[in-house]
VMD Tcl script that builds the backbone (N, CA, C; Angstrom):
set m [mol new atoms 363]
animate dup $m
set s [atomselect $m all]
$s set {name element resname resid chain x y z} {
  {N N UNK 1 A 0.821 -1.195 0.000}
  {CA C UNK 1 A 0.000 0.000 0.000}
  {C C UNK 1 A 0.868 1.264 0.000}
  {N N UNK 2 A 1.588 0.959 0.346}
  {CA C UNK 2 A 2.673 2.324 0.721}
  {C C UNK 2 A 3.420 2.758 -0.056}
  {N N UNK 3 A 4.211 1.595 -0.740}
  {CA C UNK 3 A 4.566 1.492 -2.153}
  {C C UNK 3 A 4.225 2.321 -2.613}
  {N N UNK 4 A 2.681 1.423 -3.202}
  {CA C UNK 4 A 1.756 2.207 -4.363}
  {C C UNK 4 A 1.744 3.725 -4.088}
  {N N UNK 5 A 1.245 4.350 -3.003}
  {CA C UNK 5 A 1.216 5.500 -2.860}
  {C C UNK 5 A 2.114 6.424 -3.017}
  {N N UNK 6 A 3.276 5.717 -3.006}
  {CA C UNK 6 A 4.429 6.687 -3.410}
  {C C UNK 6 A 4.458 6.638 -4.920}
  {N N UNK 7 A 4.646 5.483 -5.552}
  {CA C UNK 7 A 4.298 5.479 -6.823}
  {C C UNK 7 A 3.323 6.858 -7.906}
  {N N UNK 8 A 2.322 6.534 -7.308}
  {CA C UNK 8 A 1.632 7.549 -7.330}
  {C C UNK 8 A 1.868 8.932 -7.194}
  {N N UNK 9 A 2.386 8.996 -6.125}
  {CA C UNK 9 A 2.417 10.631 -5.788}
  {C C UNK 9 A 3.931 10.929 -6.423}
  {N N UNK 10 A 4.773 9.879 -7.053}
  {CA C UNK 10 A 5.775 10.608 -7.678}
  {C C UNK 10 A 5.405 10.512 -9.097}
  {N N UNK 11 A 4.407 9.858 -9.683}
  {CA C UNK 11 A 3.805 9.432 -11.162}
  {C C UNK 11 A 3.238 11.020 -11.131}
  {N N UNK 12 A 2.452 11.404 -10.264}
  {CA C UNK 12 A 1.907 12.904 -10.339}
  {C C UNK 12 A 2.862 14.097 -10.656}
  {N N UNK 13 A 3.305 14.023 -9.625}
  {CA C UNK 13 A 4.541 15.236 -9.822}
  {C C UNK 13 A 5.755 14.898 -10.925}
  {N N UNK 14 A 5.832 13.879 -11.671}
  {CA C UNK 14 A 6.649 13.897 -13.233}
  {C C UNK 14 A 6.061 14.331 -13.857}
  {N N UNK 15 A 4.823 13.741 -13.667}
  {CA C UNK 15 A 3.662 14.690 -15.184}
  {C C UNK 15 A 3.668 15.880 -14.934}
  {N N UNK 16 A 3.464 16.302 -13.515}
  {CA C UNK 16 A 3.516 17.791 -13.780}
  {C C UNK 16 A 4.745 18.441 -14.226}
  {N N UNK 17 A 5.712 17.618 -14.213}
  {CA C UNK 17 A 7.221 18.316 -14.274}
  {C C UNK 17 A 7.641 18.296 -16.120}
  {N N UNK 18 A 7.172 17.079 -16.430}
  {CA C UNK 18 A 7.808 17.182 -17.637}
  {C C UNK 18 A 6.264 17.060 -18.844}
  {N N UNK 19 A 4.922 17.812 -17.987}
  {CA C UNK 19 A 3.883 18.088 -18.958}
  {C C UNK 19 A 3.391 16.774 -19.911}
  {N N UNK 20 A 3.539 15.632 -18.563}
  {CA C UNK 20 A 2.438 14.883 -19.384}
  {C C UNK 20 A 3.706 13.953 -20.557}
  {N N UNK 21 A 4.373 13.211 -19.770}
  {CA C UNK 21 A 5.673 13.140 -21.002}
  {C C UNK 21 A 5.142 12.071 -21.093}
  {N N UNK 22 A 5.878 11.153 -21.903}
  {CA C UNK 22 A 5.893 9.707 -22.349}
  {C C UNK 22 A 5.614 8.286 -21.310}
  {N N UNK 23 A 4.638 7.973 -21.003}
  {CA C UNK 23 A 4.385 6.996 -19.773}
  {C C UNK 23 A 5.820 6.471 -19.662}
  {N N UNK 24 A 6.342 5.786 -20.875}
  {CA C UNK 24 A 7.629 4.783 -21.382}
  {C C UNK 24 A 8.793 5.856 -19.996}
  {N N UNK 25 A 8.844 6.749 -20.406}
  {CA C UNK 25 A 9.804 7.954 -19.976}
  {C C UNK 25 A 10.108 7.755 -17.843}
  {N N UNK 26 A 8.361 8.146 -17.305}
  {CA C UNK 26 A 7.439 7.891 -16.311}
  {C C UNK 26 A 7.849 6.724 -15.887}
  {N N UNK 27 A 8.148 5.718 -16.577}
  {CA C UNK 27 A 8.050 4.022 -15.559}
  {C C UNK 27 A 9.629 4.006 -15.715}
  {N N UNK 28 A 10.209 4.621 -16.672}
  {CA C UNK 28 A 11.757 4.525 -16.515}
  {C C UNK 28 A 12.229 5.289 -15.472}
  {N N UNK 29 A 11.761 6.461 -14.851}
  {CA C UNK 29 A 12.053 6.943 -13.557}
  {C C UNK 29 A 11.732 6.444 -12.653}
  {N N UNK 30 A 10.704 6.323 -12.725}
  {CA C UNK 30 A 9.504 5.580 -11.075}
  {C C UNK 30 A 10.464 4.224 -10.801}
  {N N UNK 31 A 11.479 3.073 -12.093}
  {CA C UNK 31 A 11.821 2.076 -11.524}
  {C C UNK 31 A 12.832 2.152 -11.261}
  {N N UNK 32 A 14.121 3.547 -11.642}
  {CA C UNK 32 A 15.152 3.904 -11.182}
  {C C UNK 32 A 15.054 4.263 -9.771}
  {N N UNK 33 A 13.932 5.170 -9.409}
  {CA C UNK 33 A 13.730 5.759 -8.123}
  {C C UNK 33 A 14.165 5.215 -6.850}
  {N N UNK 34 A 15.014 5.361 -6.172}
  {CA C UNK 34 A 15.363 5.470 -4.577}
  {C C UNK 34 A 14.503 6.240 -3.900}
  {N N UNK 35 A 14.087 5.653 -2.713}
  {CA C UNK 35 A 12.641 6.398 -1.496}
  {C C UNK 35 A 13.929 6.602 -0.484}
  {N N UNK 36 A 14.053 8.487 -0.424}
  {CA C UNK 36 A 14.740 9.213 0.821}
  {C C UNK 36 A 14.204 9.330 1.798}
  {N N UNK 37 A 13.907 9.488 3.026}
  {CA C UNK 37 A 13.405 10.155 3.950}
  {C C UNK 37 A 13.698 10.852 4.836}
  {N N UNK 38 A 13.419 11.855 5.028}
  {CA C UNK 38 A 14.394 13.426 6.149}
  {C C UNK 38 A 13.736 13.749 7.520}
  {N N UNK 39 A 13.778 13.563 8.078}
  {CA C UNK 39 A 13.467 14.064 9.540}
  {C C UNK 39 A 13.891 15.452 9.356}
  {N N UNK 40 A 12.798 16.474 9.905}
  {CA C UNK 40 A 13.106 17.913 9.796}
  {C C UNK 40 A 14.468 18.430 10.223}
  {N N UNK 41 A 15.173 18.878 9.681}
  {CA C UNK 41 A 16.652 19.631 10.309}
  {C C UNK 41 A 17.388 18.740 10.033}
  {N N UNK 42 A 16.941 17.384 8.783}
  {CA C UNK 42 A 18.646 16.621 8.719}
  {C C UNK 42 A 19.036 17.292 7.310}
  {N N UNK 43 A 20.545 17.077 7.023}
  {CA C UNK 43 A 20.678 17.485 5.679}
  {C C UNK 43 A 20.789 16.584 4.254}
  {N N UNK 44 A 20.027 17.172 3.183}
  {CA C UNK 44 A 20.234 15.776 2.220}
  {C C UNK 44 A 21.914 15.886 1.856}
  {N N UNK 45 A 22.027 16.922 1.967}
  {CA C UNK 45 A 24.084 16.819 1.031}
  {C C UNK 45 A 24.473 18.106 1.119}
  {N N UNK 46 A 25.544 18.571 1.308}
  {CA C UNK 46 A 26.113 19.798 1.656}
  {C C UNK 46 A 26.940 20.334 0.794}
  {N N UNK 47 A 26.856 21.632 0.198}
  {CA C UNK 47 A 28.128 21.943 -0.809}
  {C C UNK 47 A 29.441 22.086 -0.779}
  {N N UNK 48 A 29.805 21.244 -1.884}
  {CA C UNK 48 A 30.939 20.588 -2.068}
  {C C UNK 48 A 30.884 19.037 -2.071}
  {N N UNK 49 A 29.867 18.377 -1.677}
  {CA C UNK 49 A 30.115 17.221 -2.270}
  {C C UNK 49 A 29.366 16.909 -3.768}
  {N N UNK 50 A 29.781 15.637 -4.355}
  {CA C UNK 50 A 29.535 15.097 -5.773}
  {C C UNK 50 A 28.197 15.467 -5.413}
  {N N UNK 51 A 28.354 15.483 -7.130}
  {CA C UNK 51 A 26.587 15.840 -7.603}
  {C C UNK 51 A 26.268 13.852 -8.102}
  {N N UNK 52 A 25.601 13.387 -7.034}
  {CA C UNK 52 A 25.528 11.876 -7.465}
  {C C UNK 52 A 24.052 11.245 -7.893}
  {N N UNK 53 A 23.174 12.820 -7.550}
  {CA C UNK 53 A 21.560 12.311 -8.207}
  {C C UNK 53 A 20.855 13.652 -7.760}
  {N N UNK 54 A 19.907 13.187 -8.362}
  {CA C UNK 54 A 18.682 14.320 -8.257}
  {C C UNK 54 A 17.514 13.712 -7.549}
  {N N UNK 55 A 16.914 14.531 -7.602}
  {CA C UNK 55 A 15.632 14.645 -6.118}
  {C C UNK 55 A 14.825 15.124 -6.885}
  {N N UNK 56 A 12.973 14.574 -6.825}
  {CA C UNK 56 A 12.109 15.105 -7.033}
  {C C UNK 56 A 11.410 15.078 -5.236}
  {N N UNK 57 A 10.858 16.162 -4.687}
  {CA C UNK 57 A 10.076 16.111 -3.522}
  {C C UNK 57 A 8.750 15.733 -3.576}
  {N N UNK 58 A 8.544 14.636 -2.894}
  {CA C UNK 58 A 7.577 14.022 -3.312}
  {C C UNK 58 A 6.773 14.437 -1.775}
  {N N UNK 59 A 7.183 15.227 -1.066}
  {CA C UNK 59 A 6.049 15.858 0.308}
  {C C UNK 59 A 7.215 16.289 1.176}
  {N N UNK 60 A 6.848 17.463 1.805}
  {CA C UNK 60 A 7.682 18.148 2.901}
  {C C UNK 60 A 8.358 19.318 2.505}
  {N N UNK 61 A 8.953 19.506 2.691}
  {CA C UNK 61 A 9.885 21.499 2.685}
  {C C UNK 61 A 11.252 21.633 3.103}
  {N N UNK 62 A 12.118 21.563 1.731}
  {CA C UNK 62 A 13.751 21.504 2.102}
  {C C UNK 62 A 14.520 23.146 1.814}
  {N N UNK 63 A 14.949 23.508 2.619}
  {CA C UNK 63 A 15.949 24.673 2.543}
  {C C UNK 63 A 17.083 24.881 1.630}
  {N N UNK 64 A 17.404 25.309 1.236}
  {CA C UNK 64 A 19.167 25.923 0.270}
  {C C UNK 64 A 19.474 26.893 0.813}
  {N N UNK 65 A 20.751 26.414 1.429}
  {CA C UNK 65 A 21.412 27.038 1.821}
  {C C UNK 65 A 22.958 27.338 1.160}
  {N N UNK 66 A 23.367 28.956 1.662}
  {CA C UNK 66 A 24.779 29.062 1.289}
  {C C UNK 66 A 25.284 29.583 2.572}
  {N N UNK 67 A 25.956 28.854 3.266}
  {CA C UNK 67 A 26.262 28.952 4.630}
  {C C UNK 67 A 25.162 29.443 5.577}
  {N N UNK 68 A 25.475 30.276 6.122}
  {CA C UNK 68 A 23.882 30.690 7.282}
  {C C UNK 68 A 22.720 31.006 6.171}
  {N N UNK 69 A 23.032 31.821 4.986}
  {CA C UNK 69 A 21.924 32.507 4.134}
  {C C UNK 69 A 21.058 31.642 3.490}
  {N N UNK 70 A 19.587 31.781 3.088}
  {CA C UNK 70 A 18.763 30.729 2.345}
  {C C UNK 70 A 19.030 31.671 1.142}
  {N N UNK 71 A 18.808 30.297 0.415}
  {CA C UNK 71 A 18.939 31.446 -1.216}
  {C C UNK 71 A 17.331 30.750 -1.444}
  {N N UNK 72 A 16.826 29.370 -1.117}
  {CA C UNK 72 A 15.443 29.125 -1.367}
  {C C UNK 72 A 14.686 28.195 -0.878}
  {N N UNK 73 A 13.528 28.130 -1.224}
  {CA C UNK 73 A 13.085 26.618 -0.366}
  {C C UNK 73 A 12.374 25.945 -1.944}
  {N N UNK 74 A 11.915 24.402 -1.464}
  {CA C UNK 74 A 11.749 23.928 -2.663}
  {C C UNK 74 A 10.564 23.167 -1.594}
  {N N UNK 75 A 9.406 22.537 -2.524}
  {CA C UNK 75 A 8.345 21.871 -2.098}
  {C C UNK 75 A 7.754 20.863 -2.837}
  {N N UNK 76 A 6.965 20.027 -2.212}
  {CA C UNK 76 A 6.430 19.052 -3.518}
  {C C UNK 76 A 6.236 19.305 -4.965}
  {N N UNK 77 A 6.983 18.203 -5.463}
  {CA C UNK 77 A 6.772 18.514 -6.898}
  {C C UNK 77 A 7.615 18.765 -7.631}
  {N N UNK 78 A 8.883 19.523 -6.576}
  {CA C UNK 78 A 10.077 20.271 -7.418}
  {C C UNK 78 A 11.158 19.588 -7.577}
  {N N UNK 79 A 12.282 19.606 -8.263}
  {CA C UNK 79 A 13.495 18.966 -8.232}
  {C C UNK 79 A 14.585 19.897 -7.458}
  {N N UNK 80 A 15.720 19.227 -7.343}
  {CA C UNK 80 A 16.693 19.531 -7.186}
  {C C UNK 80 A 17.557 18.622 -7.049}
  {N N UNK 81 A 19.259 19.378 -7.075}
  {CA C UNK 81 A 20.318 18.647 -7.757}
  {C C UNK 81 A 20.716 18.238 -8.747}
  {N N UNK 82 A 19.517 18.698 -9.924}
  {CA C UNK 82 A 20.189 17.775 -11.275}
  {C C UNK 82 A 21.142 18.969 -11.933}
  {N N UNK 83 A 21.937 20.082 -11.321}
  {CA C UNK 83 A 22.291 21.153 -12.142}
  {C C UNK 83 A 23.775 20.189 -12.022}
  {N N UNK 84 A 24.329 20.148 -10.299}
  {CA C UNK 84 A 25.533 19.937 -10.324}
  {C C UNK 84 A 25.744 18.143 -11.430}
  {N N UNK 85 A 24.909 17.815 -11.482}
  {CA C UNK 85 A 24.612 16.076 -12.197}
  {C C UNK 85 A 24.968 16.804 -13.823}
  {N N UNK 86 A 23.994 18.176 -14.353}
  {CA C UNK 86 A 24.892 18.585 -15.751}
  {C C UNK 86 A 26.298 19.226 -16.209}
  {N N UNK 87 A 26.304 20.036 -14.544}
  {CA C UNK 87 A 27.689 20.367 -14.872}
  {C C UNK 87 A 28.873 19.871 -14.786}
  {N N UNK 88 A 28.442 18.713 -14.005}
  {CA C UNK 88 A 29.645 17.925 -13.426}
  {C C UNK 88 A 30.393 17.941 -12.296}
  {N N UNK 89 A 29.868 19.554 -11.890}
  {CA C UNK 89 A 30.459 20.304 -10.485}
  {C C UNK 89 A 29.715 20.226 -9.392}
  {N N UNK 90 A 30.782 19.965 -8.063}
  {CA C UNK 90 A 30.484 19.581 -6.850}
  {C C UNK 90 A 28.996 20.375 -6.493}
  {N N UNK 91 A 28.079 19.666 -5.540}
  {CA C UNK 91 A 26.946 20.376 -5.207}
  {C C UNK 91 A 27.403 22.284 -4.571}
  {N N UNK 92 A 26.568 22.882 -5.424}
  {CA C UNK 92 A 27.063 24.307 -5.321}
  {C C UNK 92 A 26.186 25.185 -3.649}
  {N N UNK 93 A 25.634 23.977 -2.774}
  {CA C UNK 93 A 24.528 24.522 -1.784}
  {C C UNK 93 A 24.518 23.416 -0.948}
  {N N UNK 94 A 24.196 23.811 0.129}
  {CA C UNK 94 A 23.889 22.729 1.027}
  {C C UNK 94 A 21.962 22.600 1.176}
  {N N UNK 95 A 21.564 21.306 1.467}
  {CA C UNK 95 A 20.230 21.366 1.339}
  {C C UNK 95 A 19.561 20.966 2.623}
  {N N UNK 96 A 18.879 21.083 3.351}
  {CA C UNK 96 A 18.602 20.729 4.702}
  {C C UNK 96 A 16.626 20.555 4.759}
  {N N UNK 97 A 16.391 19.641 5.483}
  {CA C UNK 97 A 15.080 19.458 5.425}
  {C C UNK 97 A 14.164 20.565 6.271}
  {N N UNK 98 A 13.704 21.188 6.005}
  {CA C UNK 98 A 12.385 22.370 7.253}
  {C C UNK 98 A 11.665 21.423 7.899}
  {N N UNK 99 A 10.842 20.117 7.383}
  {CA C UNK 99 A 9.982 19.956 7.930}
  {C C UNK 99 A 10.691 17.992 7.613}
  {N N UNK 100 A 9.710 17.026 8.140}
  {CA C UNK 100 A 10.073 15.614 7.637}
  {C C UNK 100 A 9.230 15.929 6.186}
  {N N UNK 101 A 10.416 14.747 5.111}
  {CA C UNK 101 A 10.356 15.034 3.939}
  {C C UNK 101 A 10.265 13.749 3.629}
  {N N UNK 102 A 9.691 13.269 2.131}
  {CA C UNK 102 A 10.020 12.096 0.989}
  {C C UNK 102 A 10.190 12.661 -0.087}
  {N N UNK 103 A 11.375 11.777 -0.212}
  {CA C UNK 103 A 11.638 12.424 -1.632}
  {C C UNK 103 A 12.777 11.438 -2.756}
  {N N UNK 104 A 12.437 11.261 -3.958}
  {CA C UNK 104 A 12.768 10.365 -4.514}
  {C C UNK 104 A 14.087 10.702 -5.364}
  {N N UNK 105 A 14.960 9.657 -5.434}
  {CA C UNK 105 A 16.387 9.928 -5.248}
  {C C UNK 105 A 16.731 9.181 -6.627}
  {N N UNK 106 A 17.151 10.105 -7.934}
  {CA C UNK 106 A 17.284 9.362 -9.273}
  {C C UNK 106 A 19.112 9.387 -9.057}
  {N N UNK 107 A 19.426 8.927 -9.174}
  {CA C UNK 107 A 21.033 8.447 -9.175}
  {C C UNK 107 A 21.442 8.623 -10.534}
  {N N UNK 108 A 22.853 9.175 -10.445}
  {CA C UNK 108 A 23.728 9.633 -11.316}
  {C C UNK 108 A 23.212 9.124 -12.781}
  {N N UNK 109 A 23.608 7.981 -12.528}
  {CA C UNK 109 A 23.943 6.735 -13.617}
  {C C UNK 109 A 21.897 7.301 -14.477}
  {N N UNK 110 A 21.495 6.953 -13.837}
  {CA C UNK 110 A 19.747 6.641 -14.014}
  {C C UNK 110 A 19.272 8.005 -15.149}
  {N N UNK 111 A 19.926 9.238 -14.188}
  {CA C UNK 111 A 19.464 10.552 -14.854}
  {C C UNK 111 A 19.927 10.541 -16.017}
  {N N UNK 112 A 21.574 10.198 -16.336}
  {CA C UNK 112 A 22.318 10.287 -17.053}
  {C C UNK 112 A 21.721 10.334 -18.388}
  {N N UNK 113 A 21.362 8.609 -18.255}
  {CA C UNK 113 A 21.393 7.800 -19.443}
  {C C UNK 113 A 19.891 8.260 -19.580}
  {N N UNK 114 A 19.140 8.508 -18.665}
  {CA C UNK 114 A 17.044 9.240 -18.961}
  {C C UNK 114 A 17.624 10.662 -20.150}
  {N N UNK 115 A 18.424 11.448 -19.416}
  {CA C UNK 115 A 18.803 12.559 -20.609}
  {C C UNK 115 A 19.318 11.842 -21.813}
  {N N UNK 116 A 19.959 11.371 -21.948}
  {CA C UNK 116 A 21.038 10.805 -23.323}
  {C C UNK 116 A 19.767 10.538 -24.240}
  {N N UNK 117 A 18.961 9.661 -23.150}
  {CA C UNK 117 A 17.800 8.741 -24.409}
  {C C UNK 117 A 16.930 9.438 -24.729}
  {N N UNK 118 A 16.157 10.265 -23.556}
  {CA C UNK 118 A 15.239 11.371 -23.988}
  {C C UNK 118 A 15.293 12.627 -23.396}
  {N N UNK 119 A 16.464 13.442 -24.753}
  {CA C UNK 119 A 17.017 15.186 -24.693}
  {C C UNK 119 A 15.644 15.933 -24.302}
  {N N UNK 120 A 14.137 15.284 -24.886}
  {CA C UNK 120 A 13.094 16.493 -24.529}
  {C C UNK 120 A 13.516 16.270 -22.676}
  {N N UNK 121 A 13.413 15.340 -22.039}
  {CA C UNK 121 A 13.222 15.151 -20.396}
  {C C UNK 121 A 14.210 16.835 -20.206}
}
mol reanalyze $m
mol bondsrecalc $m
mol representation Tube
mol addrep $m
């Protein structure tokens, strides 16, 4: 049951992200997907380390930070991390959870080869 529901609620927020893309596209993420989970105030990765995957938030409220300063917050639905995954360069922010979070964790390798095969993603 729990599964499914995540399934779901990350099947939602791709469509909204990439407008309804290619189911084919959709089940190639959903079966790459890693399930994160954050207890409010832990951090997902801090800048300066590898950019080793991207994050869609699939519920809860994570911070960016550049030392004490927020530069933003991000919320269901949104990504983050796939910039340092294009540039190649170390995570440029540290990210920290506001509240307990889920959030689904596409790995290096996964994103990589999702861009290579489909440039619209």
């Amino acid at each position: 049951m729990q599964q499914t529901l995540r399934h779901s609620r990350l099947a939602e927020h791709l469509a909204g992200l990439f407008d309804a893309a290619d189911p084919a596209v959709l089940a190639e993420i959903e079966a790459n997907a890693e399930w994160i989970t954050l207890a409010g105030g832990e951090t997902l990765f801090r800048r300066g380390d590898p950019g080793d995957a991207a994050y869609v938030v699939i519920s809860g409220r994570l911070r960016i930070l550049d030392g004490a300063r927020a530069l933003n917050e991000v919320g269901a639905g949104e990504t983050l991390g796939e910039m340092a995954l294009l540039s190649g360069e170390p995570r440029s922010a540290t990210v920290h959870a506001v509240r307990d979070s889920l959030l689904a964790r596409l790995p290096a390798d996964a994103f990589l080869g999702l861009v290579h095969r489909h440039p619209s993603v």
